[in-house]
N, C-alpha and C positions, 0 to 999 in steps of 0.2 A: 589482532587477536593472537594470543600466547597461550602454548598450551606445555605438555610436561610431563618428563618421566625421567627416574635415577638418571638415564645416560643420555640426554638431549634437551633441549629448548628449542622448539619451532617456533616458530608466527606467519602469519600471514598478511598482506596487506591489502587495502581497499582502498580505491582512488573513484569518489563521484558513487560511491553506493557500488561499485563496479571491481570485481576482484583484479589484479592486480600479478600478484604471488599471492603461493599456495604452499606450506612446509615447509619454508628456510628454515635453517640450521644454525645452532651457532652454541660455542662449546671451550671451554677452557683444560687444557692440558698442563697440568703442574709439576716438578720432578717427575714425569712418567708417568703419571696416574690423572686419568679425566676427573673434572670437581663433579662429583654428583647433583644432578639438579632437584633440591630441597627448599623450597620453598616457606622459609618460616615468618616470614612479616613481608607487610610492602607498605609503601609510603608514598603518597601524593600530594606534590603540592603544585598550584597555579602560579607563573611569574610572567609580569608583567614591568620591565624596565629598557631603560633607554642610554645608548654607550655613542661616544664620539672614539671612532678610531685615532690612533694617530698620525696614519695614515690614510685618507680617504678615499681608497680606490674606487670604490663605486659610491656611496654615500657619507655625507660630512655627520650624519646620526643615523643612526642602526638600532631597530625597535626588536628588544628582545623578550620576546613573549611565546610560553612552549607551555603545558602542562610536562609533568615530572610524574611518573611512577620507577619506586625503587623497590625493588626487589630481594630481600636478604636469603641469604641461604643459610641453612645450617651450618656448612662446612667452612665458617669466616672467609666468605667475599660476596660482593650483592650487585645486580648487573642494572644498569639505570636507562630506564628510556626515557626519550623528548620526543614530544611530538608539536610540528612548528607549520604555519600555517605552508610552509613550505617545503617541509620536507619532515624524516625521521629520521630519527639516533639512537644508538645503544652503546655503552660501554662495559667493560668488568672493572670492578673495585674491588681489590684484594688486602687482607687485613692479615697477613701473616708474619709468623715472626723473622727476622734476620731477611735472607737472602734467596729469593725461588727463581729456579729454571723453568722457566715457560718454554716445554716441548715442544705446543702446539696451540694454533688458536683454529676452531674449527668456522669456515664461513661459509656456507654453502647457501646459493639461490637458485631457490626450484623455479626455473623460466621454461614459456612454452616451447615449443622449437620452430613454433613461426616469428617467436621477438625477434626484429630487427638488433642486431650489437653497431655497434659502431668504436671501434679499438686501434688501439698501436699494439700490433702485433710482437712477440720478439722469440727468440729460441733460447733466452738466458736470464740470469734474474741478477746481470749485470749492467744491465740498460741504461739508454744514455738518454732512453723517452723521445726520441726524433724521430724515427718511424711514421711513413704513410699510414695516417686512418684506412682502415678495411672497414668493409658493411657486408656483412651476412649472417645469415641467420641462426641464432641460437643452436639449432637442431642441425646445421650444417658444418658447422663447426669445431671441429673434430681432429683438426692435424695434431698428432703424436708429438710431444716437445714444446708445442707452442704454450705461449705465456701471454695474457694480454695489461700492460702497465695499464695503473690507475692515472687520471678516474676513466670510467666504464661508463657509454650511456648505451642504455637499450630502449624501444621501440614496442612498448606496450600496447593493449586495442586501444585505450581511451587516452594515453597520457606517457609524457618521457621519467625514465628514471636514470637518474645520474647518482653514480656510486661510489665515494669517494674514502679516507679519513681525516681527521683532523684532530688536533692539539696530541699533535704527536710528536713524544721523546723519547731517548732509551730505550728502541725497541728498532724491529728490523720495519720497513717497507713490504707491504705482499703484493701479491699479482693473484691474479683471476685465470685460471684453467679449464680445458673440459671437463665436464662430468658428468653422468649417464643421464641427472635430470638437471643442469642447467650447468652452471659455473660452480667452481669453487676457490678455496683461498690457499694458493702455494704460498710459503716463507723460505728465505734465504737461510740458512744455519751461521752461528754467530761464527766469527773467524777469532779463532786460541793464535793463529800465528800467521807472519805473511812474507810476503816478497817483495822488491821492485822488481816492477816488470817496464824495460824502457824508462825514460829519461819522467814519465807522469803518472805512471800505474800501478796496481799495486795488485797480488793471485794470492791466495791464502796456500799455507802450504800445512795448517793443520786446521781441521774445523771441527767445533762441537757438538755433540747431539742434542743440541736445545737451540733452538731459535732468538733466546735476551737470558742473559744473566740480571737480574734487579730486583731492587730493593721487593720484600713482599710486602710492604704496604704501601698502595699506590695507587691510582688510577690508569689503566689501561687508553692507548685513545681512541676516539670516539671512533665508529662505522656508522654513514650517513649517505641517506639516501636523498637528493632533490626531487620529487613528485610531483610533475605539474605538465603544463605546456609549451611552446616553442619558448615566449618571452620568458618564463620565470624560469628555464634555466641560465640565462643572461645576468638577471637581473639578481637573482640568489646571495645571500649573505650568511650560510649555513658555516661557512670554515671561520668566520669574523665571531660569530654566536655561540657555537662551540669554543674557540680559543681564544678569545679576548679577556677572558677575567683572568688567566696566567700570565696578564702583562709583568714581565720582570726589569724594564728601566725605569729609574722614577724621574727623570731628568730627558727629558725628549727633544729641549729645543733647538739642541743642535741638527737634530736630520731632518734635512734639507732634501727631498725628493726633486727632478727635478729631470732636465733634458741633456743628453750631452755626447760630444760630437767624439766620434768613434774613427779609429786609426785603420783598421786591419781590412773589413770588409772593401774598400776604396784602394788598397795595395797603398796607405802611406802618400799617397801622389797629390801634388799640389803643385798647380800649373799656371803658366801665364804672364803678360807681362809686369806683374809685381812680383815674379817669383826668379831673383837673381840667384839660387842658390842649387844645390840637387837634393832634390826632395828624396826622402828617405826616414829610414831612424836615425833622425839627430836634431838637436838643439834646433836648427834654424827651423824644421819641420813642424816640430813642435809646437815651437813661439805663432809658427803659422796657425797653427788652430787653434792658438789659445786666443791669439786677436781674432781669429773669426767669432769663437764663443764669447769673447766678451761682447764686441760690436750687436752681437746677436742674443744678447739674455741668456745665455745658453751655460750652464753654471757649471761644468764641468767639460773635461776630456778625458779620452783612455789610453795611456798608453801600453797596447797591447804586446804579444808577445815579441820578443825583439832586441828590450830595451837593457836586459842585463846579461852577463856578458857569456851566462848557463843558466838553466831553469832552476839547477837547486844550487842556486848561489844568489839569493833574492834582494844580496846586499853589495853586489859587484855590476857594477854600470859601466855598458860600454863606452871607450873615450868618446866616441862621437855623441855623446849623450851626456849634456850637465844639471844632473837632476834636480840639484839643488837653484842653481839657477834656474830650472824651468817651475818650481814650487815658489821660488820669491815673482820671478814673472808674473805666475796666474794669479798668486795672492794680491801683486798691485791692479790686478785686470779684474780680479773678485771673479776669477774662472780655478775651480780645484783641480787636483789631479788625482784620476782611480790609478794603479797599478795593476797590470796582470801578473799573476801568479798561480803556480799549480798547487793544489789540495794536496800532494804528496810533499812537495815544499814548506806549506803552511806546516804540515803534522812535525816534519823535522827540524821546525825552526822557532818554536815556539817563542821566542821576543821579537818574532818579525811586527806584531802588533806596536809593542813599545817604542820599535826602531822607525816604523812607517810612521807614527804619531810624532815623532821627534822632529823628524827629517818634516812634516805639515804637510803630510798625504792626505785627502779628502776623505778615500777608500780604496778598498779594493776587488777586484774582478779574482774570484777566484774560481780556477777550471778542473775537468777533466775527473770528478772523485767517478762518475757511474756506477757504483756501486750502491747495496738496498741493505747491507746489512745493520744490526746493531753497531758494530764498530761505526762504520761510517756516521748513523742518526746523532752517536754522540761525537763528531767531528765537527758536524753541521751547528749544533748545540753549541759545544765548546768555544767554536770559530764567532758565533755568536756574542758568548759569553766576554771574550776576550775583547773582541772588536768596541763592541760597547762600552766598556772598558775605557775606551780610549780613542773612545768616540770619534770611528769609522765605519762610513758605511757600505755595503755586501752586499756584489751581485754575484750569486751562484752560479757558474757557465757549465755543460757537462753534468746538470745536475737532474735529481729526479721532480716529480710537482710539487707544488707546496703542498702542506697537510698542515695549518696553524704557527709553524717559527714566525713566522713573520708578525705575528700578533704578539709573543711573547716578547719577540726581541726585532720593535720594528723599526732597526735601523738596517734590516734585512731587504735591500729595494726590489729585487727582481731574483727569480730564479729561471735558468733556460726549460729545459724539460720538453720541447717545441721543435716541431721541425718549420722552423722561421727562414728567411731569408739567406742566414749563411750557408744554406743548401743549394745555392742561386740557382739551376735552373730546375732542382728536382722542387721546387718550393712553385706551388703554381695556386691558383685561386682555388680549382675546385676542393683541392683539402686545407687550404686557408678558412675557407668559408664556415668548415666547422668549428676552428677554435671559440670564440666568442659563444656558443653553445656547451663546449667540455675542458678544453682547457685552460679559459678564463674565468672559466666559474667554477674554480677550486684556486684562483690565485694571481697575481701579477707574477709573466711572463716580460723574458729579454727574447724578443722576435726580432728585433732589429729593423725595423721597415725604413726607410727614407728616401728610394734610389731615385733619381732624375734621369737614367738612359732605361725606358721600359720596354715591353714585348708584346706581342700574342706568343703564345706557346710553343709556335710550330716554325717561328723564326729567329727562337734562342739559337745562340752561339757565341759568346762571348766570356770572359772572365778577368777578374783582376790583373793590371788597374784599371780596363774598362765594364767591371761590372755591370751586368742587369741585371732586373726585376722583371719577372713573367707577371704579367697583369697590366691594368692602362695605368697610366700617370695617376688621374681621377681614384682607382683602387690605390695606389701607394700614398692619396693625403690622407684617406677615407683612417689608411691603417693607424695615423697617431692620432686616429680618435675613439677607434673599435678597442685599440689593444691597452688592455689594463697591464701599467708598469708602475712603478715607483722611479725609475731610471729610463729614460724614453730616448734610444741611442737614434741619434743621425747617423744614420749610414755611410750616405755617401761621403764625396769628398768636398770639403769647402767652394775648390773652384767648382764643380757641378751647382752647388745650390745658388753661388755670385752669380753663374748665368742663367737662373729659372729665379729672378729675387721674388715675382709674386707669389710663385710655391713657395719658397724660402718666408715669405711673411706671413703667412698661411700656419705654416708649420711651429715657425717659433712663438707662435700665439697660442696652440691648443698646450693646456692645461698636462701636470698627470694627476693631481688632484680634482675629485668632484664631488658639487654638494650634491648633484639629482645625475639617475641613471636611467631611462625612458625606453624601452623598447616599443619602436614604434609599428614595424611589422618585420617579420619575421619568417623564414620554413626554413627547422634545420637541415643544412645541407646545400640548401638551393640560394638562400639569400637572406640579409639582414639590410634594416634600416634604425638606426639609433638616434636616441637623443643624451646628450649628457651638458650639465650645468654647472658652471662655476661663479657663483656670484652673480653679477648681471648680463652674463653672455652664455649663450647657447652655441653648442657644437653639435651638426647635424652627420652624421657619414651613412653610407649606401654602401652595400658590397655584395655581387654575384659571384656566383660561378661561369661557367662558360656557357651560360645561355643568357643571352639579352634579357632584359626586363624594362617595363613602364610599370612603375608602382604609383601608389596614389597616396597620401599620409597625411594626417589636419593638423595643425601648428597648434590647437588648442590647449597647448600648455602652454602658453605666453598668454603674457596679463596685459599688452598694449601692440598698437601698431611701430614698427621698428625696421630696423634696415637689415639685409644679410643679403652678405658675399657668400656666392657659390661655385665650385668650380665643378662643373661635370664631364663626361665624353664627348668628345666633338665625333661628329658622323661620320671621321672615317676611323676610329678608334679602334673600330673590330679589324681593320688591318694593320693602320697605324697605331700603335698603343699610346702614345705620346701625345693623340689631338683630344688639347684639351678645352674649354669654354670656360671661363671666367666669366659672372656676370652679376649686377646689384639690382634685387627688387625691396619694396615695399610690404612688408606683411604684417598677419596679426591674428589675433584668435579664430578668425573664421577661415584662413585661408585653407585650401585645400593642397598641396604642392604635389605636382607631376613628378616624379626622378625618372629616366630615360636613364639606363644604364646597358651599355655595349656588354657582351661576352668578354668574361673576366675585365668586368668595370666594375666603376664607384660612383661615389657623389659627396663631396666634400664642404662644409657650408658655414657660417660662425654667423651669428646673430647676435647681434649689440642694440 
């Protein structure tokens, strides 16, 4: 429901015949002066169409069907809603001439102050998005400075809403603040000028009074909300439906999604009696994980920070590193190689695209921008732009969530934005458990999961190069089937995975691509059970928090009786994190399946 006066646009929302919100806000600020709201036409139309990503994080076809009303104003711009059996959207569409400063965009949601939030808190709106989820309440919420990054779910009486944007360019990132009745929408101010700050970073040292410099005819990006139940924020394709018609490569079949075994988390260590050499950053290290990833399907490796000889020298390789032999190596092995590099780097080295392409670099890992402003959106863009170009593929590290790049330019595999694994022991289930709920459903994430040496919580103590994972074994196979990527890193170290090979075959079989996405039961916060499909094989994963569960789930999406490997927690899991059970049954449309899952466990399972 919309309603209307010179200085505002409210609406309300109703979920189930059932209010929802009550007088959100929302508002366009131009050269200094708010667009008055004048309603002089509107426009509706029904659509009903059907997209194959090129990418298929959660589904290989995506049913796009929304009714449209548009909105015009008198003062040339018209704000458009969708509403989608899954959620809703608005945008502004601006028709002005030349060049408009967007002072402000107003977003305000009038929430009760008993809705539960659920957020990454920060105290700056230069955020790196890694941040412990908090859970409190609307009306409790109230710390001075604090900022909460997108997306935002909150805790409505009948139903969740997750609040995100998407097909977004040219414009800053916002955050969600207090405000007397619910949240509102802070922006970062454009940066006119800047600094290095340290060897990756970068403090503006003049800033604008407007929030984007751009074009005035344009479309603004979209603000969307997911409306629904535990499952349907999982299973949501809201950021795909919004930004997939601004597909800008015509030519796709070079990106290659796909799995690949990662240097840094593991400390570089590669051990054993096939390892004559001292593991490290160098050639011999290297060629080590390129024959692990080839031997293993695994189409890639990273060589992360380390490898050249200063961060802003992106084309000086240290002697013990011959890069070019490691690029003809993994070429004969059909294993690529990403490079890591910093976003401050990239911005000052503008042919570093051309020169990694030359040299027959896969892609690259590019880190550390945290920053929301317009300068940066168009970095991220750019970076894009170029990459594509010259066809490499991008995984964002350091960076904030997706909001639609990756539809436009989806040679874009992963963005961080996550407090994943590289956190090792502040990374534990019970705030794992929410991602798959908020921030997988606005996007494929670089979490990093794979470790072979696990925990209960209370018995961390370790770190690189003997890394752990807090969670059971059974939760870390569970993760490369829960976590939507486009680039699905192995963590650990090769010798780790040689001595668990049944995890190791487990792993290098789950998919990152999927045609079907099944939520099969669900409570956000507490625990998931999933189904996802690739062709003729089914991936099952389980994942708690630190209370045990027996859940119960029907196979009745399979169309015959069939075989599946499962690995769950062995009984002593909840001390031992590492006891795990491997085992093969028989099943089929009618079965019913028990999971038994320890405190911070899982249940990992592949059906052929």
């Amino acid at each position: 429901m919309l309603s209307q006066n010179e200085e505002a646009l409210t609406y309300d929302i109703a979920f189930n015949q059932q209010s929802v919100m009550e007088g959100n806000k929302l508002g366009l600020t131009v050269n200094g002066k708010q667009l008055p709201v004048r309603i002089t036409s509107q426009k509706k139309r029904l659509v009903h169409q059907s997209f194959k990503p090129v990418v298929a994080f959660k589904f290989s076809q995506i049913e796009k069907d929304y009714n449209e009303l548009t909105l015009n104003m008198k003062d040339g711009y018209s704000i458009v809603w969708r509403a989608y059996n899954e959620g809703i959207a608005y945008r502004f569409v601006t028709r002005f001439k030349g060049d408009m400063e967007v002072t402000d965009e107003t977003i305000a949601l009038n929430l009760p102050p008993s809705y539960l939030l659920h957020i990454q808190e920060d105290d700056k709106l230069t955020s790196a998005f890694e941040n412990k989820y908090i859970h409190i309440k609307s009306g409790d919420w109230t710390s001075p400075g604090k900022v909460a990054c997108l997306p935002v779910l909150f805790q409505a009486q009948n139903c969740y809403v997750l609040f995100s944007e998407a097909d977004h360019f040219d414009y800053p990132r916002f955050f969600l603040k207090h405000a007397d009745n619910g949240l509102e929408a802070t922006f970062p101010k454009a940066w006119l000028k800047e600094k290095k700050v340290r060897d990756r970073y970068a403090a503006p040292t003049e800033i604008a009074d407007y929030i984007a410099k751009t074009p005035g005819t344009r479309s603004l990006p979209w603000r969307y909300m997911v409306i629904g139940d535990d499952a349907s924020l999982v299973e949501n394709t809201m950021v795909a439906n919004l930004s997939y018609e601004s597909l800008s490569i015509e030519d796709t079949s070079w990106i290659k999604p796909g799995q690949v075994s990662w240097d840094w988390w593991n400390g570089k260590m590669v051990y054993g009696p096939d390892v004559n050499f001292k593991s490290g950053i160098n050639t011999e290290t290297y060629k080590y994980y390129i024959d692990f990833a080839s031997k293993n399907s695994i189409g890639s490796i990273i060589l992360d920070e380390g490898w050249n000889t200063d961060v802003d020298h992106p084309f000086d390789v240290i002697p013990a590193v011959d890069i070019h032999e490691l690029i003809r190596y993994g070429k004969e092995k059909s294993v690529g190689l990403v490079l890591w590099v910093t976003w401050y780097t990239v911005q000052q080295h503008p042919e570093i695209f051309k020169t990694y392409s030359e040299w027959g670099v896969q892609g690259m890992k590019i880190d550390f921008m945290e920053r929301t402003d317009q300068g940066i959106a168009n970095f991220y863009e750019n970076t894009m732009k170029e990459a594509a170009k010259y066809k490499l593929m991008i995984d964002f590290h350091g960076a904030y969530t997706p909001a639609g790049l990756e539809y436009r330019y989806p040679n874009l595999m992963a963005y961080e934005g996550v407090l994943g694994m590289e956190q090792m022991g502040n990374c534990k289930p019970d705030n794992t458990i929410y991602i798959p709920f908020i921030r997988n459903a606005v996007g494929p994430m670089d979490y990093t999961p794979g470790a072979m040496l696990s925990t209960q919580p209370q018995y961390y103590g370790t770190h690189s190069p003997n890394a752990m994972s807090v969670g059971t074994r059974a939760f870390q196979l569970a993760l490369f089937v829960t976590c939507e990527t486009g680039t699905q890193m192995l963590a650990d170290s090769p010798t780790r995975y040689n001595k668990n090979p049944e995890c190791l075959e487990f792993i290098r079989q789950v998919p990152v691509e999927w045609d079907e996405t099944r939520v099969l039961d669900a409570k956000v916060g507490e625990y998931i059970v999933m189904a996802k499909r690739r062709g003729n094989k089914w991936f099952l994963a389980g994942e708690t928090n630190s209370t045990a569960r027996e859940l119960t789930v029907k196979l009745d999406f399979l169309k015959s009786q069939t075989t599946m490997t499962a690995f769950s927690d062995g009984p002593n899991a909840d001390y031992q994190a590492m006891d795990y059970r491997k085992a093969t049954q028989q099943v089929n449309p009618s079965t019913s399946l028990t999971i038994k899952m320890a405190k911070n466990g899982g249940f990992a399972a592949m059906i052929q």
